[in-house]
C-alpha positions in Angstrom: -55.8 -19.7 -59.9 -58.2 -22.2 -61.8 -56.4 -25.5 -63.0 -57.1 -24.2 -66.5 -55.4 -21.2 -65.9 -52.5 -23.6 -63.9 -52.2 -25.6 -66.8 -51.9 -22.9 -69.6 -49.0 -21.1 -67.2 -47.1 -24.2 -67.2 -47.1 -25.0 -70.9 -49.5 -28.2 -70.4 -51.8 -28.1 -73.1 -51.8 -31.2 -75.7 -53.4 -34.3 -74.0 -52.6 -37.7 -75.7 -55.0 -40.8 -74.4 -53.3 -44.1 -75.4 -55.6 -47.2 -75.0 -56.5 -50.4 -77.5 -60.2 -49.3 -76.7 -59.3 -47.2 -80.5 -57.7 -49.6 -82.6 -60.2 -50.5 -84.7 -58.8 -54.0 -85.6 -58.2 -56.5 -82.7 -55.2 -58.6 -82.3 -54.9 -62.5 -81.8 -54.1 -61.4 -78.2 -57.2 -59.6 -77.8 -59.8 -62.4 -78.7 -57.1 -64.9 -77.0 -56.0 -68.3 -77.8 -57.4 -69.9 -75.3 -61.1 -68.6 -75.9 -63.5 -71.6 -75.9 -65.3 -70.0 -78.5 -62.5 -71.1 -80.9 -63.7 -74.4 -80.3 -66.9 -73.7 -81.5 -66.1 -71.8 -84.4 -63.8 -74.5 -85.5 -67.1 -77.2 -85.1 -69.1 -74.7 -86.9 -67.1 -72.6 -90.1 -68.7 -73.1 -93.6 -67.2 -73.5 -96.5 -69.0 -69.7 -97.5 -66.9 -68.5 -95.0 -63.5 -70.0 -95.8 -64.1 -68.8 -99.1 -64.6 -65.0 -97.8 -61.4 -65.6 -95.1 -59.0 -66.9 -98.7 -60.8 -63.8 -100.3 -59.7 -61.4 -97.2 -56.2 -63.6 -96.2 -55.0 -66.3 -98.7 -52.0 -67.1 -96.5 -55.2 -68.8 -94.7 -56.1 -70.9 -97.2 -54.1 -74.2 -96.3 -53.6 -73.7 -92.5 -54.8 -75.4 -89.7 -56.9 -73.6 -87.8 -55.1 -73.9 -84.5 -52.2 -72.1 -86.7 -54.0 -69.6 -87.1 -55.9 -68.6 -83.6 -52.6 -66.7 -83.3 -52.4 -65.2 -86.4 -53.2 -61.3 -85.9 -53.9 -61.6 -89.6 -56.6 -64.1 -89.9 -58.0 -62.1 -86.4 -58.6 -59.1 -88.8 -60.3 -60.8 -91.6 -62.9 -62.7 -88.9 -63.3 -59.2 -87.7 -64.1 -58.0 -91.5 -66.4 -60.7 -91.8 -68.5 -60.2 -88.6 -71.4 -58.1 -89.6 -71.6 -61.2 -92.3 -71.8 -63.9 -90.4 -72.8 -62.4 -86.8 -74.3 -66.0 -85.8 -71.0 -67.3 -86.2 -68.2 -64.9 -85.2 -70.4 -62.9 -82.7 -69.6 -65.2 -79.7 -66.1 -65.1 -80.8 -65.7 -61.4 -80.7 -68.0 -60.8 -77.7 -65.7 -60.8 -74.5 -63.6 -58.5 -76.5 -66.6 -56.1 -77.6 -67.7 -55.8 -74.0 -64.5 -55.3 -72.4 -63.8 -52.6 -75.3 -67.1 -50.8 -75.1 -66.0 -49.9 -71.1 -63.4 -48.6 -72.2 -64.1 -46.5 -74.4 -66.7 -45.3 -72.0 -63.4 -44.7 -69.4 -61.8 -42.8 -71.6 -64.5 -40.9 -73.2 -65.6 -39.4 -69.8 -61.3 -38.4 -69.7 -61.1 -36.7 -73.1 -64.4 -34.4 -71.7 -63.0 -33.7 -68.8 -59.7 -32.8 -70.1 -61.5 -30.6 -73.1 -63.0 -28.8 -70.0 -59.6 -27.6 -68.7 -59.2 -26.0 -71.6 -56.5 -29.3 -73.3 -56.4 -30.1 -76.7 -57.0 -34.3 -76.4 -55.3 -36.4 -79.4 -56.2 -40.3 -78.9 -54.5 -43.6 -80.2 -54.1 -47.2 -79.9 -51.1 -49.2 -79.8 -49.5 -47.2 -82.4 -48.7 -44.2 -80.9 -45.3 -43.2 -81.4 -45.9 -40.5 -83.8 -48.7 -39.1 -81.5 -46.6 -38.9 -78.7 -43.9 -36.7 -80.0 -45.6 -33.0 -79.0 -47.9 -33.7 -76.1 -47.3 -32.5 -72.6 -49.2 -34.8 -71.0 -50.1 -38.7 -71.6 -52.5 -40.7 -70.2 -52.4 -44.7 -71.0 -53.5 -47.9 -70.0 -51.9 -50.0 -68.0 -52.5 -53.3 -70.6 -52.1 -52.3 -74.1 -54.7 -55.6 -75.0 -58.1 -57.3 -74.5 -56.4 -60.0 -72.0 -54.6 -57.9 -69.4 -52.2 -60.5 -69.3 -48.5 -60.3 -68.9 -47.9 -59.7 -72.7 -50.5 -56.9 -72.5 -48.3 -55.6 -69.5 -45.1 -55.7 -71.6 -46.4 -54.2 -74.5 -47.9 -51.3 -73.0 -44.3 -50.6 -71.1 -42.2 -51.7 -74.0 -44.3 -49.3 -76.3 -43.9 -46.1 -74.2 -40.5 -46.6 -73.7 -39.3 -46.0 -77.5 -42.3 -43.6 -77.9 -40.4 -41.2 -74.9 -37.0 -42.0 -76.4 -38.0 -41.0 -79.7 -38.9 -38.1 -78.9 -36.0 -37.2 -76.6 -36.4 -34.3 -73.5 -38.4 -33.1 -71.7 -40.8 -35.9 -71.2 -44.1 -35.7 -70.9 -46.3 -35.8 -67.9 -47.0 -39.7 -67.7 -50.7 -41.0 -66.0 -51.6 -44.6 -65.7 -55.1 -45.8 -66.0 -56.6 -49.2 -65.8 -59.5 -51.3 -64.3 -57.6 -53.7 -63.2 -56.9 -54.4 -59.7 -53.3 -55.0 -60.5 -52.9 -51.3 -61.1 -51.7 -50.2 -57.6 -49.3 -53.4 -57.5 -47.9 -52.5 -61.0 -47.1 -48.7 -60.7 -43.4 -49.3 -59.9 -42.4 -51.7 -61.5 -43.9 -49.7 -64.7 -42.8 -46.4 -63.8 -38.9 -48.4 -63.2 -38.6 -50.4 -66.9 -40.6 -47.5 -69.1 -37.6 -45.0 -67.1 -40.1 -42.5 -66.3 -39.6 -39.7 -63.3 -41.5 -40.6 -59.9 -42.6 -37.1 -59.9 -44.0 -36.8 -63.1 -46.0 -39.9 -62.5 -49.5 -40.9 -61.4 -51.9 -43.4 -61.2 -55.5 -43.3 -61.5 -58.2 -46.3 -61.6 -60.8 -46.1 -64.4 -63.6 -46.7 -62.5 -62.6 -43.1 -60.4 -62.7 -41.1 -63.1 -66.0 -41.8 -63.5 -66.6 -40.6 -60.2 -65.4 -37.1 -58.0 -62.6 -35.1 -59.2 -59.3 -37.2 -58.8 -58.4 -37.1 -62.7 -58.4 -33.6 -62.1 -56.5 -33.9 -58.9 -53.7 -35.7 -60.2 -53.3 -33.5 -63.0 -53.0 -30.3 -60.8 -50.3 -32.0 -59.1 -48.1 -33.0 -61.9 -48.7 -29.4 -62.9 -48.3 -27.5 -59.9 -44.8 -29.0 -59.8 -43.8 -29.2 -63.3 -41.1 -26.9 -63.0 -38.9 -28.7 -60.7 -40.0 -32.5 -62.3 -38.3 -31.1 -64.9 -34.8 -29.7 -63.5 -34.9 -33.1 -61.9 -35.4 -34.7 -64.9 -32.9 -32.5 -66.4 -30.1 -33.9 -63.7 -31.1 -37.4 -64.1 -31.2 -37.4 -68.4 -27.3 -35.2 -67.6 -26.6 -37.9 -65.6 -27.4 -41.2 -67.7 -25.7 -39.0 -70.5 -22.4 -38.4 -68.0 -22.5 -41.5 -66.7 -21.6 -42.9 -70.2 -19.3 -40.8 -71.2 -17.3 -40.7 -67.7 -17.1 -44.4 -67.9 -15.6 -44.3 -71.4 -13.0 -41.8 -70.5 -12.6 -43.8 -67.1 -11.7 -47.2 -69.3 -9.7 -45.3 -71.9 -6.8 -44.8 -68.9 -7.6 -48.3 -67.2 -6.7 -49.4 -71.3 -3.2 -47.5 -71.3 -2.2 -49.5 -68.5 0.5 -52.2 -69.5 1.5 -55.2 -67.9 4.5 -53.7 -66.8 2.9 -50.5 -65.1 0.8 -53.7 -63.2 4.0 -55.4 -62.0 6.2 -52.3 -61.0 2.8 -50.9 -59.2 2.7 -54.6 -57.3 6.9 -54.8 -56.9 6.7 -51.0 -55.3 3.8 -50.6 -53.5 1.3 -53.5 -53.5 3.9 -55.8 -52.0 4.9 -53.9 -49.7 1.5 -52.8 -48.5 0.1 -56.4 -48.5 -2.9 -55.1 -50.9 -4.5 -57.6 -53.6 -4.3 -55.9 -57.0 -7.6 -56.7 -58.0 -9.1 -55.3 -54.8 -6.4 -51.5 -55.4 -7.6 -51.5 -58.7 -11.2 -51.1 -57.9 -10.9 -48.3 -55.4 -8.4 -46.9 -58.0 -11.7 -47.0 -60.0 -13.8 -45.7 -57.9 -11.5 -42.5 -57.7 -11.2 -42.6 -61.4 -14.4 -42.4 -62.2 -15.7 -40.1 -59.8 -13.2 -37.5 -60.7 -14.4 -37.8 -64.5 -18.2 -37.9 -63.5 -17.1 -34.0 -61.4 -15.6 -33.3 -65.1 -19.0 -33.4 -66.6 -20.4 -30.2 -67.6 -23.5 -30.9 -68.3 -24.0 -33.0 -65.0 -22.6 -29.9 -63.0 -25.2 -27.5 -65.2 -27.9 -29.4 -64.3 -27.4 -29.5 -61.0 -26.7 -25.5 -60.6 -30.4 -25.9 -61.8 -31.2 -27.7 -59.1 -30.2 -25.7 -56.7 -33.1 -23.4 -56.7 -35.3 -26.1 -55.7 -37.3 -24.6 -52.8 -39.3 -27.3 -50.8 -42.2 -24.7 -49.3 -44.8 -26.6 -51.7 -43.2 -30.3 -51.9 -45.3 -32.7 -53.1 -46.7 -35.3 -50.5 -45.2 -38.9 -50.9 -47.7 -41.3 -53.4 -47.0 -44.5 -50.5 -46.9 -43.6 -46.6 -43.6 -44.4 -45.1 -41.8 -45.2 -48.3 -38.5 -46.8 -47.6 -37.2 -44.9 -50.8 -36.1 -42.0 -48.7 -33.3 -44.0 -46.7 -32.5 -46.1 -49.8 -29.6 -43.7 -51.8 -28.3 -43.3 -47.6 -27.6 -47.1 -47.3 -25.8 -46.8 -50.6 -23.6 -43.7 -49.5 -22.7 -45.1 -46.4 -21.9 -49.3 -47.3 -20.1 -50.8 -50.1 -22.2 -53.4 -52.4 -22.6 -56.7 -50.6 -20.8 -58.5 -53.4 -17.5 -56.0 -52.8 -17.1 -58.2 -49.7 -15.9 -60.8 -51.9 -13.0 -58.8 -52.7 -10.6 -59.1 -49.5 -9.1 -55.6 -48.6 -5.7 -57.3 -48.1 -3.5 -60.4 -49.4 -3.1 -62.7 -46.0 -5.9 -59.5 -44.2 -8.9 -61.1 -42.6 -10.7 -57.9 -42.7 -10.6 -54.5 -43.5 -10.9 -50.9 -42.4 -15.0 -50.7 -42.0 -15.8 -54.1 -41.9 -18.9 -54.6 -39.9 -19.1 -58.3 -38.0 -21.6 -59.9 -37.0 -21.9 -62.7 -34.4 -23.2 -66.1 -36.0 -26.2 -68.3 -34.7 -27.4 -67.2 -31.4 -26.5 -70.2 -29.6 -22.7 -69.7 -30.2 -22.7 -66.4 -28.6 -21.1 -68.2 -25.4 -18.9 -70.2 -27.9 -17.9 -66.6 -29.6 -17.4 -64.3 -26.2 -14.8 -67.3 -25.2 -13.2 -67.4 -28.1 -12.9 -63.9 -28.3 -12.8 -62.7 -24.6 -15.1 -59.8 -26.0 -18.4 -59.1 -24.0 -20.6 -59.7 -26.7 -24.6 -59.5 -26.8 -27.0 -61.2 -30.1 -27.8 -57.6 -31.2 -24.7 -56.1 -31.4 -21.6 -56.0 -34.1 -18.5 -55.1 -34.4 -16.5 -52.3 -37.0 -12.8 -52.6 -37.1 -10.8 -49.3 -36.7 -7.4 -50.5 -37.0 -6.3 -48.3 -40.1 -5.8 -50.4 -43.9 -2.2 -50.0 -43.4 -1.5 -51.6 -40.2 -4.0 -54.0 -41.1 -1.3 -55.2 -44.2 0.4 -58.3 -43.8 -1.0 -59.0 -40.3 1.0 -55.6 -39.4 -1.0 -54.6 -36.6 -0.7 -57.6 -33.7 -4.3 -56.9 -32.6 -7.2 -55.6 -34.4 -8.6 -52.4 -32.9 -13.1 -53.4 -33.0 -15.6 -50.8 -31.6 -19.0 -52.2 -30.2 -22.2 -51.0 -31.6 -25.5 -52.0 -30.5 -27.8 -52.9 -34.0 -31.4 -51.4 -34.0 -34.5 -51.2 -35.5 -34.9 -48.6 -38.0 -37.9 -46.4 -36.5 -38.9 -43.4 -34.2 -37.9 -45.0 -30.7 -34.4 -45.3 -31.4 -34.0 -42.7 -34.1 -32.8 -38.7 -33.0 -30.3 -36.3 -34.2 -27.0 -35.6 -32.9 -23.6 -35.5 -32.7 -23.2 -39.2 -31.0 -21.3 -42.2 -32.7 -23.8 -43.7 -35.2 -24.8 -45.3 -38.8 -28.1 -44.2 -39.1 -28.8 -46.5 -41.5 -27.9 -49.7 -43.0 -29.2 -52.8 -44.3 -28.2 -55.8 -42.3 -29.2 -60.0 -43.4 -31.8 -57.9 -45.4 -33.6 -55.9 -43.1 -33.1 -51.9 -42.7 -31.4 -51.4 -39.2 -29.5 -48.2 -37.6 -26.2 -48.7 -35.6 -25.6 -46.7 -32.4 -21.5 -46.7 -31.5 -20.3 -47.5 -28.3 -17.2 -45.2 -28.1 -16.2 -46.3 -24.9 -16.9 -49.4 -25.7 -13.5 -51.0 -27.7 -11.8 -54.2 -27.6 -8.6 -56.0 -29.4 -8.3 -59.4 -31.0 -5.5 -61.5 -31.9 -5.4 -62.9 -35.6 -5.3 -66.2 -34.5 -8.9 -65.5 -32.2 -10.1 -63.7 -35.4 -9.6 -66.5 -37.5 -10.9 -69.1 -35.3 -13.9 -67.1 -35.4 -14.6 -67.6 -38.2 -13.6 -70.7 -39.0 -16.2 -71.9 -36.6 -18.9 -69.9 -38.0 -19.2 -67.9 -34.8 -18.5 -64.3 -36.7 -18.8 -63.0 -40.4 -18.7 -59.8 -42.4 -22.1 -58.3 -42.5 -21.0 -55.3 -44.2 -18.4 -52.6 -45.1 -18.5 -48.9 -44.4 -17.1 -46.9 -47.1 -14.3 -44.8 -46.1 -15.8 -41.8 -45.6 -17.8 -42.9 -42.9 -15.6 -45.2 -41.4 -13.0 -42.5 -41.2 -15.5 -40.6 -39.1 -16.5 -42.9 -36.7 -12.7 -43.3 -36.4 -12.3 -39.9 -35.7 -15.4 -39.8 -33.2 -13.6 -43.0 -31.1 -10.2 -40.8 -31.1 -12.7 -37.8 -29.6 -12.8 -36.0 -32.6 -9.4 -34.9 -33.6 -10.9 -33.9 -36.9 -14.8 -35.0 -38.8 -14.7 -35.9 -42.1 -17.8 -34.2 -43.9 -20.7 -36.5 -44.2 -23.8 -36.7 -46.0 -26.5 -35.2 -43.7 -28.9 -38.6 -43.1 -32.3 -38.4 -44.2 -35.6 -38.2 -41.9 -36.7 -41.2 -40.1 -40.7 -41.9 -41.0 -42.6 -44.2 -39.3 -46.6 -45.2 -39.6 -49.7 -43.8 -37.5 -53.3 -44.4 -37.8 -55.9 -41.8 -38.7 -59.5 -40.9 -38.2 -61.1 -37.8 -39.3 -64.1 -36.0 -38.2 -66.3 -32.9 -38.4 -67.9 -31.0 -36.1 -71.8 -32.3 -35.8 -75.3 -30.1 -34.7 -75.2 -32.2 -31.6 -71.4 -30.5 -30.8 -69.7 -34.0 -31.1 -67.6 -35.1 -33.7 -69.4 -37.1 -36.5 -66.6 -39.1 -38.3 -66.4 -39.5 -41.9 -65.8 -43.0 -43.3 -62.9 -43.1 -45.8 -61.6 -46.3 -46.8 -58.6 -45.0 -47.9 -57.4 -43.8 -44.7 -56.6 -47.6 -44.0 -53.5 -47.1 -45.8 -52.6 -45.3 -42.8 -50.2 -42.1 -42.6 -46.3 -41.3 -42.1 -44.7 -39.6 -39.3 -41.6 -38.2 -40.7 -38.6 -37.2 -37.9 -36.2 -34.6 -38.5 -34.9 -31.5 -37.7 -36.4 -28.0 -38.6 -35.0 -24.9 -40.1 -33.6 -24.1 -36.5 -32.1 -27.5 -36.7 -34.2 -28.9 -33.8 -35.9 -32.3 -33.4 -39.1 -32.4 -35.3 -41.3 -34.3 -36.0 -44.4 -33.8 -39.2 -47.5 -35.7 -40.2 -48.1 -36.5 -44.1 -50.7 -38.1 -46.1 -50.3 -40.2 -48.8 -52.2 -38.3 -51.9 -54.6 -41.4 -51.9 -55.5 -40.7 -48.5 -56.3 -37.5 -48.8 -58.6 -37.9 -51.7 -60.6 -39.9 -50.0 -61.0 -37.4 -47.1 -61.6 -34.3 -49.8 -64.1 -37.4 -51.3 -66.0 -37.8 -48.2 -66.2 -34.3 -47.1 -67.5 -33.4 -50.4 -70.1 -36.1 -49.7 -71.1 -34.4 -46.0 -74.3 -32.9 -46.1 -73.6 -29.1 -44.7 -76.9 -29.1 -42.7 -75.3 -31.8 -40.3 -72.7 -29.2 -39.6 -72.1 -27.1 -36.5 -73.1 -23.8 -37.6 -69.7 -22.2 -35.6 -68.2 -24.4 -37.8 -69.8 -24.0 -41.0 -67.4 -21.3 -42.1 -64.3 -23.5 -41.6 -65.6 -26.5 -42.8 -66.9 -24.4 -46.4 -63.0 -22.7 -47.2 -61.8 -26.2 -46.4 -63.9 -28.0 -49.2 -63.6 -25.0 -51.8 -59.9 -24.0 -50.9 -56.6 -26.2 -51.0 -54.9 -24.6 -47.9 -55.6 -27.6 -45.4 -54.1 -30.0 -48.5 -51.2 -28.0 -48.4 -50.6 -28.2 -45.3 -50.9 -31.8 -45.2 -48.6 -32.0 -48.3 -45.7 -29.7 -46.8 -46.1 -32.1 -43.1 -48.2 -31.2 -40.5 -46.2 -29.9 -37.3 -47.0 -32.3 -34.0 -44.6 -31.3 -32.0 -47.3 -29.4 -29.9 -49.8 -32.1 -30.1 -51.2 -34.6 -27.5 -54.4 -36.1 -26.2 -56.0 -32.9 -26.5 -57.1 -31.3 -29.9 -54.4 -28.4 -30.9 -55.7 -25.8 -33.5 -54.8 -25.5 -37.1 -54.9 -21.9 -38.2 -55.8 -20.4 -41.8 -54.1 -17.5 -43.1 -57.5 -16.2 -44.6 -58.6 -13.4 -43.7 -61.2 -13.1 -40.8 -61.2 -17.4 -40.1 -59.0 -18.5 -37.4 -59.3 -21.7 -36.7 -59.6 -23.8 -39.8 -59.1 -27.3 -38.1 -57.8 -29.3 -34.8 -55.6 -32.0 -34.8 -54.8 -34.7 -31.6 -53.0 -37.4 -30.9 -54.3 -40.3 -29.1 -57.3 -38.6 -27.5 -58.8 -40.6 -24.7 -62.0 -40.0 -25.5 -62.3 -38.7 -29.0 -66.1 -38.0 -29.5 -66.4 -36.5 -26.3 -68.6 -32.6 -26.7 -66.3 -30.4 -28.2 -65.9 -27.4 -26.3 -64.3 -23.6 -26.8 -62.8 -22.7 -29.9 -62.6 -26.3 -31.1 -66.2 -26.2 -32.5 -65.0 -23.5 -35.3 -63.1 -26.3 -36.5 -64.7 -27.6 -40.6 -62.1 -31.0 -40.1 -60.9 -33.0 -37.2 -57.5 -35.2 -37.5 -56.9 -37.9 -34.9 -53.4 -39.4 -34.7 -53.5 -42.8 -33.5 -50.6 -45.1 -32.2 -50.2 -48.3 -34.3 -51.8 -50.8 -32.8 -48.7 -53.4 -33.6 -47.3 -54.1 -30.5 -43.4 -52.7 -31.8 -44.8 -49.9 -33.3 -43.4 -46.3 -32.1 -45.7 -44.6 -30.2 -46.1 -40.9 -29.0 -44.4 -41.8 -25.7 -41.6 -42.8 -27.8 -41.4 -39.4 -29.2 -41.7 -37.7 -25.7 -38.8 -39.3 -24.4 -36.7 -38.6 -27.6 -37.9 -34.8 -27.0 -39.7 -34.5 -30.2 -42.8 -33.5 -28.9 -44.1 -32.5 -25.5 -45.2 -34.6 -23.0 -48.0 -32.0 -21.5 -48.9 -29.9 -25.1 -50.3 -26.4 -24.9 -53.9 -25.9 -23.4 -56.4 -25.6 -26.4 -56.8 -22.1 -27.5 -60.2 -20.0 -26.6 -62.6 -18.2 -28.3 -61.1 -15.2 -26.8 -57.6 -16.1 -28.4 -58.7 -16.8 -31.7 
């Protein structure tokens, strides 16, 4: 299907192209206050024109002129005035003319490419609110003003915001544009403050669309999954809508409580218990609200929606290794950091969860005395003495399991049924927790509280009860599991280098800048629920290998490879294959085949992973191959590495010989 065709299927058809490049008046902030040319001006103004200013602006009349350099007003009557007295306010408009003439060059070469796919294209300036009501799709740049400073920034995000909630759902389809460095380093923190949908986001530089097909690209992706951006969408707009609501219900019962509920709830139960009211109140909260945000209709609607998500054509991640994945884990599996200023008892040092940690490395001998626990610098302790003996000092001894704190990565990262937090942010830093269930020890109060009144332990963090209750349950060998949610793959970063097949039967590598960016291993299970493990490129990445190979002269191609290397440049089945995660679980220092469903190819491309000699003669079937993808080991000296994955069984140590000619 053609990306006109794609587009027309999926409703995208109105194209709005926001950019100051069209207003027709500059602002103050355009021409800038700070512009030396003001100084000249200033020297140089006649009376002729101060006359013609009055005639344009009178508020100008009596006002300094350092007044008025601000003054979007007076701007727009030197503007006027230009073609009048060019000498004079031609050097003062001329950064601005030249920095607006490449835009509008940008964005001209947008609007024809987009009236190619077939897309209606409606442009505007900085007043595009009304504009922005019926489009599907909207492109804009990334500073809304000459300066591309922070207020150009602001207004650009400020701008788009009300446009989008003017118009209410379904957003549109949201690309950013600039030629401005900054772009890259700017895309979250606009996509977060406008509110906008990660998957119904892109970025593009101007200066690309000028050159290959990116623009195009980027648009096919936002199409292709249109549908499910926008039953996600649908959940997240049911849940900002729930969310509200929920809360309001939540405080109307936390209102009907009286004083007197407070006391006899503290004379009958708190008391006794040893609980602080504050601290019951909260969790009482927590309950609360969660059972009126499972209330919500429309939350539970859009979620049945969601459930026909399928991920056989996911898109691939815009930033290899992305810590994003893991980040809604940390937050199921650990209360906020500032919760552990709420004790979880009145005279209680710690509570049920509590993670400690041991202080400054040099008291570790200071802290296994005090203790009599056997101790190292990278591990920590959770208590498992339950809430209720932990009230009022009931319990004479606290009940701590040992767990040994990791880094968050492939070498220490596999699935299983063993003891473990597989994620969790410790003194900042994203770490994994492996649970020594045979490893437990008891502390007196007193020992606990000399602890830490010599610095030589502290609260790191506190499990919420869900987990905590099931590494509980795992230390008593599993007399009942409390459900958890499933944790989320592990990624960690590789290098890449890709090649084609060459006349002389070696590989000829293609230079692509972008593939400095690296790649993302991510490690999981499959549908079978073994250990996996699956390559992905970020979409920047990958455009620059679809760039270069559209830049390879076929006549330096292997003719057994010419047919391979033509359905990879004209077909998107390689791409998809990257996108979904390329399976290495077969894959060493050899080249391993990639197969095409199309009919009559084979082979389409070979992939390997740390090749010892990777421009050796390719031999066999491997010079069908029209692409080449080496996996390299980071060379940081804590990286994972491929031998880390043997030994954690997600790939082989000795992979499959290469297949022959005969086999394919």
């Amino acid at each position: 299907m053609s990306l006109a065709d794609l587009l027309q299927e999926r409703g995208v058809r109105r194209v709005l192209i926001v950019d100051d490049a069209f207003d027709e008046i500059p602002r103050a902030q355009d021409v800038g206050e700070a512009n030396e040319q003001w100084t000249v001006f200033g020297d140089d103004w006649t009376d002729a024109l101060r006359t013609e200013i009055a005639a344009l602006y009178a508020d100008a009349k009596d006002r300094r002129l350092d007044d008025l350099v601000g003054d979007d007003l007076f701007v727009a009557a030197l503007w006027a005035l230009k073609t009048q007295f060019p000498d004079l306010l031609g050097p003062l408009f001329e950064a601005y003319q030249g920095g607006r003439a490449a835009d509008v060059r940008y964005v001209e070469v947008a609007k024809a490419k987009l009236e190619v796919l077939g897309l209606e294209v409606v442009t505007a300036g900085r007043e595009f609110t009304a504009a922005a009501q019926d489009v599907d799709l909207i492109l804009i740049d990334l500073f809304l003003g000459h300066g591309q400073g922070d207020a150009d920034l602001e207004a650009s995000k400020t701008l788009l915001r009300d446009a989008l909630e003017s118009r209410g759902a379904p957003a549109p389809l949201v690309i950013l544009m600039s030629r401005s460095p900054r772009l890259a380093m700017k895309r979250d923190e606009f996509r977060d403050e406008v509110g906008l949908l990660d998957s119904g986001f892109r970025i593009i530089a101007k200066p690309e669309l000028d050159t290959g097909a990116l623009l195009e690209r980027q648009i096919e992706r936002l199409a292709e999954h249109l549908e499910d951006t926008q039953k996600l969408a649908g959940f997240v707009d049911a849940l900002a809508a729930g969310l509200d609501s929920a809360a309001r219900r939540t405080l109307t019962h936390f209102r009907r409580l009286r004083l007197s509920d407070l006391g006899q709830l503290q004379r009958l139960l708190l008391d006794t218990e040893g609980e602080p009211t504050g601290s019951y109140l909260v969790d009482v909260f927590d309950r609360v609200f969660a059972h009126e945000l499972e209330g919500d209709g429309g939350i539970i609607e859009a979620a049945k929606a969601l459930n026909t998500f399928s991920a056989s054509s996911y898109p691939p991640p815009h930033v290899a290794g992305s810590p994003d994945l893991q980040d809604l884990v940390v937050r199921t599996l650990t209360q906020n950091a500032e919760r552990l200023d709420l004790p979880g008892s009145t005279e209680g040092l710690v509570t049920f969860g509590d993670i400690l940690c041991p202080g400054a490395p040099e008291s570790l001998a200071a802290l296994k005395e005090s203790l009599l626990v056997d101790l190292a610098a990278d591990q920590v302790l959770v208590v498992m003495t339950p809430t209720c003996d932990l009230q009022r000092g009931g319990a004479p001894r606290i009940l701590f399991m040992v767990g040994d704190v990791r880094p968050f990565g492939l070498k220490d990262w596999a699935y299983g049924s063993d003891a473990r937090t597989p994620v969790i942010d410790i003194d900042g830093e994203r770490r994994w927790i492996k649970w020594r269930t045979k490893h437990i020890d008891t502390v007196s109060w007193d020992q606990l509280q000399q602890a830490f009144d010599n610095g030589l332990l502290r609260i790191a963090a506190r499990l919420r009860e869900a987990h905590a209750l099931e590494l509980q349950q795992k230390l008593l060998s599993g007399l009942g599991r409390v459900g958890l949610l499933a944790p989320m793959p592990a990624s960690f970063s590789v290098d890449l280098e890709v090649f084609t097949a060459g006349v002389d039967t070696k590989p000829q590598r293609l230079v692509v800048a972008a593939l400095d960016e690296g790649a993302v291993c991510f490690v999981g299970r499959d549908d079978k629920a073994k250990p996996a493990i699956r390559l992905v490129m970020s979409e920047g990445a990958w455009d620059g290998v679809e760039e270069a190979l559209g830049g390879v002269d076929p006549a330096t191609i292997l003719p057994a490879a010419k047919a391979a290397f033509d359905h990879i440049r004209s077909e998107n089945e390689l791409a998809q294959k990257i996108a979904k995660g390329l399976n290495l679980d077969n894959v060493g220092p050899k080249w391993a085949p990639i197969l095409s469903v199309a009919e009559g190819l084979g082979l389409m491309a070979v992939v390997g992973w740390n090749l010892p000699d990777v421009e050796a003669v390719l031999a066999g079937a491997n010079r069908k191959a029209g692409l080449l993808i080496h996996v390299k080991d980071k060379a940081d000296e804590d990286a994972p590495r491929r031998q880390d994955a043997v030994q954690r069984g997600l790939v082989v140590a000795d992979p499959p010989a290469p297949l022959t000619e005969d086999e394919l």
